[in-house]
VMD Tcl script that draws the C-alpha trace (Angstrom):
set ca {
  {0.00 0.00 0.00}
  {3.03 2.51 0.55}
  {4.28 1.95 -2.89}
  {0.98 2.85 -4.69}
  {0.34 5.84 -2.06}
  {3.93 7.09 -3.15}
  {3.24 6.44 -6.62}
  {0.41 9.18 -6.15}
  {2.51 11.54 -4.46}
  {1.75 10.62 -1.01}
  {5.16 9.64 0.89}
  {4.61 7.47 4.06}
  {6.79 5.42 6.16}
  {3.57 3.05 6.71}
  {-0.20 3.12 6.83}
  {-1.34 3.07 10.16}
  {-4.50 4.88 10.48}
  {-2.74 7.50 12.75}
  {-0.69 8.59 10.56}
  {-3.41 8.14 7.60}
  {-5.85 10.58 9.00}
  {-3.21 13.48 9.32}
  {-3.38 13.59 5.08}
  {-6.51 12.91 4.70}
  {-7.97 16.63 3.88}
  {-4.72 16.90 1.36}
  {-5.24 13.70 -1.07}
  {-8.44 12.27 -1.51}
  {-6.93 9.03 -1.69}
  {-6.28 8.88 1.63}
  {-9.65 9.87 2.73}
  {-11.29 6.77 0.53}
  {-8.73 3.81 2.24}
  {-9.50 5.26 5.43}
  {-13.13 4.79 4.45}
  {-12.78 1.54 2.75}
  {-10.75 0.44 5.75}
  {-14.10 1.56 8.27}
  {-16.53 -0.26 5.70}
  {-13.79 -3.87 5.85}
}
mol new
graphics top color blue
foreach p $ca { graphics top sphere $p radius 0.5 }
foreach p [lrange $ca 0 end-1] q [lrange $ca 1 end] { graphics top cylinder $p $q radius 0.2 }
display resetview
């Protein structure tokens, strides 16, 4: 998942949902894993 976030411009060391939520008004991608991740 950190490859294809950093392949959209988004660099992260991992994807916790801590750290997910801090970018999550800047890329739109973000915002729809962390919703696809509530919906799992």
């Amino acid at each position: 998942m950190t490859d294809l976030l950093a392949r959209a411009g988004v660099q992260m060391p991992d994807t916790r949902a801590c750290l997910l939520r801090e970018l999550a008004d800047k890329y739109p991608m973000v915002a729809a894993l962390l919703e696809w991740r509530k919906r799992r």
